[in-house]
N, C-alpha and C positions, 0 to 999 in steps of 0.2 A: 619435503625439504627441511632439512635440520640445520638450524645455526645454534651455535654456543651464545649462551645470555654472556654478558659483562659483568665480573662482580664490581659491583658499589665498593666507588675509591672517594678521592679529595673531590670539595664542591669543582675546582679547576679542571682534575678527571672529569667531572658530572657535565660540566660547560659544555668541554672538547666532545666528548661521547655526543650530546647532542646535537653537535654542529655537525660532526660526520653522520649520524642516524638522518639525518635531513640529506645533508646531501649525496649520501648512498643512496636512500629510497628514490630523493627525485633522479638519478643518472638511472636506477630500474625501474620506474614511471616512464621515464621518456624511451630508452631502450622498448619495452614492453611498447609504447604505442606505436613505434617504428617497425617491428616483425610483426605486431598482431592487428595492429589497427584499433586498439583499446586500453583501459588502464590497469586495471581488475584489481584484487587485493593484497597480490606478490608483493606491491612495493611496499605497503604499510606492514607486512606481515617482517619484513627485511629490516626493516626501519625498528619495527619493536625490540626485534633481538638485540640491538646494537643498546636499544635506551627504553627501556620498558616505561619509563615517564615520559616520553615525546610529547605524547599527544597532551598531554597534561602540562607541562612547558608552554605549548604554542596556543594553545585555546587560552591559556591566562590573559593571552595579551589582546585577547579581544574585548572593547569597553564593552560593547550592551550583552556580552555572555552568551550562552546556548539557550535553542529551544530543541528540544529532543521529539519525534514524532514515532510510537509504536502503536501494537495491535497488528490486529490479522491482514485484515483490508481495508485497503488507501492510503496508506503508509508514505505511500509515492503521492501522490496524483495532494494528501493533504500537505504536503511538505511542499507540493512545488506552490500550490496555493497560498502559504504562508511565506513564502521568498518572495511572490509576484507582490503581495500588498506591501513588503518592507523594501522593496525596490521602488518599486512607486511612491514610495514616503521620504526614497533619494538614499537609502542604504547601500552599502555594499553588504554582500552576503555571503558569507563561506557554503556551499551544502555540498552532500554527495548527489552529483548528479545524474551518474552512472544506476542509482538505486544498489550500490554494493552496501552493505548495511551492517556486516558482521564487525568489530570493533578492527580489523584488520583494512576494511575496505572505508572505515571511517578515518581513519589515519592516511591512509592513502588520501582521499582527498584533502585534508590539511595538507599533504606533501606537495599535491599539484598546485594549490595556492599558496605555499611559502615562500618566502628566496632562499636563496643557496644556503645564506647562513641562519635560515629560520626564523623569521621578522612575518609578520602576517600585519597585511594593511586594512582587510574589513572590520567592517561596525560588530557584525553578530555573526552568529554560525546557527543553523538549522539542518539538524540532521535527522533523517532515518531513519531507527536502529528495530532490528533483529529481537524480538519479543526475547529471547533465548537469552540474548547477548546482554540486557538491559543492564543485569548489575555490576557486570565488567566496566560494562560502557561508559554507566553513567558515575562512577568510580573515576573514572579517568575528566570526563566532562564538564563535571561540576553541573549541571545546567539548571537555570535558571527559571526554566516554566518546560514541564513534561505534559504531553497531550497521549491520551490512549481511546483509538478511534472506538474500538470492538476485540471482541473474544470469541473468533469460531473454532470450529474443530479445522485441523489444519496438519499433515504432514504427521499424522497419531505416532509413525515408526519414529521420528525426530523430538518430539514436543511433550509428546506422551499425552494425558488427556486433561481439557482445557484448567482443572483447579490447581494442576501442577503448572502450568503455565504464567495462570492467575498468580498465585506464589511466586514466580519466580520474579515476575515485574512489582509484586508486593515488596519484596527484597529491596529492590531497587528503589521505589520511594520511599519505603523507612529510612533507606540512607539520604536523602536529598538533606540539602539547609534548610533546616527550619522556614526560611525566608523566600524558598522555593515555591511556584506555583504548578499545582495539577488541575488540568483540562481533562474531564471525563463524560462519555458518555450515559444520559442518566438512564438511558432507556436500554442500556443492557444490562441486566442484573450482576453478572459476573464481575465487569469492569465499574458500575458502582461500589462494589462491594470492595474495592481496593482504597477506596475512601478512610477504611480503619487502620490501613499502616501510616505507620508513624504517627508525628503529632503533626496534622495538616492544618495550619489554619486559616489557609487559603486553597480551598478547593472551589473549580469552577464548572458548572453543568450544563451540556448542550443536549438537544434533545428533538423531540418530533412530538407536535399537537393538531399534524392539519387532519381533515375530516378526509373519507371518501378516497384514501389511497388504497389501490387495488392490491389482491395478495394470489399468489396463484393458488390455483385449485389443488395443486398437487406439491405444494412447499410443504414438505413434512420433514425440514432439516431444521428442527428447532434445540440445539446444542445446549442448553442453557437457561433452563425453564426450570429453575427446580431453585428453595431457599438455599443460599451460602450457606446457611447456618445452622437450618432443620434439617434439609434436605426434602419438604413436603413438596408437590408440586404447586409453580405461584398459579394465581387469578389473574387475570389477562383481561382488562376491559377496551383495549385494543393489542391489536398483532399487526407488526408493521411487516414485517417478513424474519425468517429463523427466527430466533426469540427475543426480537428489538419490538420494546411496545410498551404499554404501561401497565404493568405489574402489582404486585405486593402481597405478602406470604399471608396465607389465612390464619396464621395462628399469631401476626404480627410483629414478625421480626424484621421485615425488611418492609420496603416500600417504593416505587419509584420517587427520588430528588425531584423537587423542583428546578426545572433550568432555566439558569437568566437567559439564555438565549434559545429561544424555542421557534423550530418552522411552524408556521402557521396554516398557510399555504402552500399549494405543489401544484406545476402543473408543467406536462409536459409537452411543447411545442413544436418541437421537431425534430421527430423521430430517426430520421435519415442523416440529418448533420450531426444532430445530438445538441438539444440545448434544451434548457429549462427553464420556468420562471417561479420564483422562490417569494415567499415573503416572510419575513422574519421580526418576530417580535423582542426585543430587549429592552424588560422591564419597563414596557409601556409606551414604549419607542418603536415604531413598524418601518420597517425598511425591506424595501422592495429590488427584488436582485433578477436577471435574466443572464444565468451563468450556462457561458458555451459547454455545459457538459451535459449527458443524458443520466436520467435513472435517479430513484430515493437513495442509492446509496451513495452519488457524489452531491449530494445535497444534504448527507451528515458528513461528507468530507469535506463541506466550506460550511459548515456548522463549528466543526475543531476549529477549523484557519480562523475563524471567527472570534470564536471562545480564545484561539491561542492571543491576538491581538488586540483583543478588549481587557485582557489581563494586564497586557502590556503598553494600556494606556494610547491605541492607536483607536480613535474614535470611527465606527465603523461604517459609518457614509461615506468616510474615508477610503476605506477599503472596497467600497463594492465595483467601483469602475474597474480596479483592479481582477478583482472577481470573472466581472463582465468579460473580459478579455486572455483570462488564463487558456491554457489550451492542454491536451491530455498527454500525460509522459509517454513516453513510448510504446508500443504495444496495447495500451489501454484506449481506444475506441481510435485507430490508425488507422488510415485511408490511405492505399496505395491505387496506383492506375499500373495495369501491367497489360501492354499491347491491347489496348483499348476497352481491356475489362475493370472494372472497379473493384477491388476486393478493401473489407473493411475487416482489420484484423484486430482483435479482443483477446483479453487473457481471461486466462479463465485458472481456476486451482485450487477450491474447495466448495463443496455444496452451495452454501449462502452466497458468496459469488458469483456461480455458475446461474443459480437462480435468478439471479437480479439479470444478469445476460435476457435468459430468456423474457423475463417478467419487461423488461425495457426495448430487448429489440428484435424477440423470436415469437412473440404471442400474437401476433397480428398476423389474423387471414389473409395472407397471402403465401404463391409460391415458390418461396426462399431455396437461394440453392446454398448449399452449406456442407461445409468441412470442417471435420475435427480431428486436431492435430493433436493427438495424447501420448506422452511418455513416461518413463518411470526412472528418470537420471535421481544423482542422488539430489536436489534442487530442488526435485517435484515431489519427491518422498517414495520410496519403495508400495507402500498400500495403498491402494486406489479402489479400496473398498467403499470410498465414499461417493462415486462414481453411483453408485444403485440408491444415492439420496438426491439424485438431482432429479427435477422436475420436468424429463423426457417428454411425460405425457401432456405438459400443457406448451410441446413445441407448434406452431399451427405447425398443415400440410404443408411439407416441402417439395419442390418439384424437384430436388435430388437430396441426398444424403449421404459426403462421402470420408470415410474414417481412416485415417493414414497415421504413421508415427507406431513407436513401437509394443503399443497397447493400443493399434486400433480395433484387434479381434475384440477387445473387451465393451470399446464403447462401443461398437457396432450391437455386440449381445444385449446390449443395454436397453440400444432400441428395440428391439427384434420384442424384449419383455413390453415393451411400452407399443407395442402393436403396429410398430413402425419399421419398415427396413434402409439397410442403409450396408453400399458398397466397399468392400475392404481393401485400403492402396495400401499396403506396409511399408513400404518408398517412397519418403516424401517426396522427391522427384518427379514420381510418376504420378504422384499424388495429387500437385499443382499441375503436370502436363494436365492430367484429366482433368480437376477442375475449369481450367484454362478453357480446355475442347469442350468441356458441356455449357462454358458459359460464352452465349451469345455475345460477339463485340457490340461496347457499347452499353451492357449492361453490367450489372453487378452479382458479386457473390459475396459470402458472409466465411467469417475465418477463426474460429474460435481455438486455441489453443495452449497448452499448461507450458510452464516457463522452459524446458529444456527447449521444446518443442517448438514455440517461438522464437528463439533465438535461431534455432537451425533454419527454423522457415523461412525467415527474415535473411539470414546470411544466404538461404537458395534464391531466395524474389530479388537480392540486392544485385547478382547479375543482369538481372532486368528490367530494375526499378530501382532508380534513386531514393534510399532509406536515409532517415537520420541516424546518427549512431546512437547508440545507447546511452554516452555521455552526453547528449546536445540534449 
């Protein structure tokens, strides 16, 4: 869809243009949830054309500014955790919470919290963004404290490979205000290493020190193991999973940061609901968290919320009630009941993800029955070569294994190499019928599947199971 830009006239032209960019996108926001039942990025996309500064207009008027949330994964799930503590502290909050992230789908949500003539009533905004998108974004954002969870390989036809990535969100904090705060992970070499753009001189580190966290036997998707700077391979005196661990180049160029806010402890308690118990030291400070979510990698996701918050002066005892009661965005560890089966549906979309799945809720002996929903829309990324770096072989025994979606020949092959067989539905239809029929009423099944794939799945089970939308 093509609209003509507006050329730049009088500040009075610049007014007018943005009152109408406002209230054109939100009448195609509302329109759009009326025929689709969603908001998606049409409107912000509508809205730019008309005033290519909107979003830059309307974020001014927010008093406590932006917090911007990127990286590969958790992007969602730390953004929703960083809304829950600043709600709890009695904010109002702008976010996208549809998870639309591209600087189109980030406007769009500014449009659904504006009024007609563009007056925005919240304290802060927390958004998002699109690793890709970061310098456009935050160009427009201004924002006021950036967090970058991790750096995996991810979507290589879209992205290209992770040190051009690294770069391109490098861009994006050279540009910040001097006055700007960055949240980085210290235990991935790649996303510390963005610590050298610009002049930061407020960088904040979160990170991982407990003992005795298990790694699978067959995680050999470590993307990022190698000096920024040498290129030699680092020393590893722990490996937490892919290449999150503590580091440092042997010829001494790089090192892992110390992080003021460091896990200490992990432990996972329940496996089946998904919850965990955390303890965390800052600076000599231990605090003790039992956050409703499963797995080491959403325990560096309220690592960031953590880090973003203590930046910002929200004392973190504060926050952990908060913590304690967050719940998963959608698709990220979803429990549905569908005619008295339980299915628990998971996204899955790059190795290091995929593994943490299995490492959190596929390695235990037992006989899981399981589906994997894989496609290749343009969302999920045309090459799904990465598909042969997941840790297949440390799935335990399943008592079925069934591969649907329009690369299920592929994952299917995948196990067949890992010694494992597994049934091919290419209809997702028939796909859920059959899952459905092999899963005994009453009991559960497991549902793993990459982002086109999910959404369609979700749109087939919401005939027969009340879902939350995507926005809620």
């Amino acid at each position: 869809m093509l609209l003509p830009r507006v050329a730049p006239t009088s500040d009075r032209s610049r007014g007018t243009r943005a009152v109408v960019a406002n209230g054109v996108g939100k009448a195609v926001l509302n329109l759009r949830r009326l025929t689709r039942g969603g908001g998606s990025a049409l409107p912000g996309l509508v809205a730019e054309r008309i005033d290519p500064r909107m979003v830059s207009r309307l974020v001014a008027q927010l008093p406590e500014g932006v917090i911007v949330v990127t990286g590969t994964n958790g992007k969602t799930t730390t953004t929703k955790m960083i809304v829950a503590v600043l709600e709890a502290q009695g904010k109002t909050v702008l976010t996208n919470r549809s998870g639309s992230n591209l600087s189109r789908g980030v406007a769009s949500a500014i449009l659904e919290r504006s009024a007609w003539r563009g007056r925005l009533l919240e304290d802060i905004a927390v958004f998002e963004v699109d690793e890709a998108s970061m310098p456009a974004v935050c160009e427009q954002l201004r924002p006021s404290t950036v967090v970058v969870n991790n750096l995996f390989r991810d979507q290589l036809d879209r992205y290209g490979e992770l040190d051009t990535t690294a770069a391109v969100i490098g861009r994006a904090i050279a540009g910040l205000d001097g006055s700007a705060t960055v949240c980085l992970n210290a235990d991935d070499p790649l996303v510390a290493s963005l610590a050298r753009y610009g002049d930061r001189p407020d960088i904040r580190w979160f990170g991982v020190d407990a003992e005795g966290v298990e790694r699978l036997d067959h995680d050999a998707a470590s993307d990022s193991d190698h000096c920024p700077q040498c290129g030699h391979a680092l020393d590893y005196t722990k490996a937490y999973y892919s290449h999150l661990g503590h580091y440092r180049c042997p010829d001494g160029h790089v090192e892992r940061p110390t992080p003021e806010l460091s896990l200490t402890s992990f432990e996972s308690i329940d496996v089946h609901d998904g919850a965990s118990r955390l303890t965390v030291d800052v600076e000599g400070d231990s605090i003790s968290i039992v956050l409703p979510l499963p797995g080491l990698y959403n325990a560096y996701n309220a690592l960031a919320a953590m880090c973003a918050m203590r930046s910002r002066g929200v004392a973190l005892h504060d926050a952990t009630d908060a913590l304690s009661h967050v719940t998963a965005p959608f698709g990220r560890v979803e429990h549905v009941d569908v005619h008295g089966r339980g299915l628990r549906i998971i996204l899955v979309k790059n190795p290091a993800g995929f593994n943490q799945i299995i490492q959190t809720f596929l390695g235990h002996p037992k006989g899981t029955r399981l589906m994997l929903a894989i496609n290749d829309g343009l969302a999920d990324g045309r090459d799904l070569s990465w598909l042969w770096d997941v840790a297949i072989e440390d799935i335990a025994p399943c008592e079925f294994v069934l591969c649907t979606g329009g690369r299920a020949a592929d994952m299917a092959l995948r196990f067949k190499y890992a010694g494992a067989e597994a049934d091919v539905v290419p209809d997702m239809v028939e796909g859920i019928a059959e899952l459905l029929r092999r899963t005994p009423e009453g009991e559960e099944a497991e549902v793993l599947a990459n982002y086109t794939a999910m959404l369609e799945l979700r749109a087939l089970l919401d005939s027969q199971a009340t879902l939350k939308r995507f926005w809620q």
